[in-house]
C-alpha positions in Angstrom: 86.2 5.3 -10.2 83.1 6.9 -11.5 80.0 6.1 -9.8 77.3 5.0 -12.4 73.6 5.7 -11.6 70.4 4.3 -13.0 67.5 6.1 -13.8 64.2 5.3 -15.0 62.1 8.2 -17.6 58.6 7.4 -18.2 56.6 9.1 -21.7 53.0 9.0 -20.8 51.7 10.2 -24.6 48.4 9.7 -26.3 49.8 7.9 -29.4 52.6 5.6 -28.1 53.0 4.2 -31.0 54.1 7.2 -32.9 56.3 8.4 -30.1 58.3 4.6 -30.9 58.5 5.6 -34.3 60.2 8.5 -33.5 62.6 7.3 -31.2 63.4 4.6 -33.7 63.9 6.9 -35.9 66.1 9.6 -33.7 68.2 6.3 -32.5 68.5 4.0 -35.8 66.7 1.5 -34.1 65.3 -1.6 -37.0 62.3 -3.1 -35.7 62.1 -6.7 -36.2 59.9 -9.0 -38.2 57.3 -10.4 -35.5 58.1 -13.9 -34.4 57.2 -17.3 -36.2 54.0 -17.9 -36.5 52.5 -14.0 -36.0 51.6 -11.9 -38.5 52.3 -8.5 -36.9 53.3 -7.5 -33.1 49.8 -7.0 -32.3 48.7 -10.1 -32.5 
């Protein structure tokens, strides 16, 4: 049996935000709507 290992990579970046919109993108990834009652994630 193959061993499986875990690994942790960490992106220290100036503008995190675009770097999730790129790996959305790159990855296919849909964001969700923010939750009941919030009008955006920042919030």
């Amino acid at each position: 049996m193959t061993t499986v290992r875990k690994f942790q990579v960490t992106f220290d970046c100036a503008d995190p935000e675009r770097v999730a919109r790129f790996w959305c993108e790159v990855l296919g990834y849909v964001v969700p709507p923010p939750p009941a009652g919030f009008g955006s994630w920042e919030e």
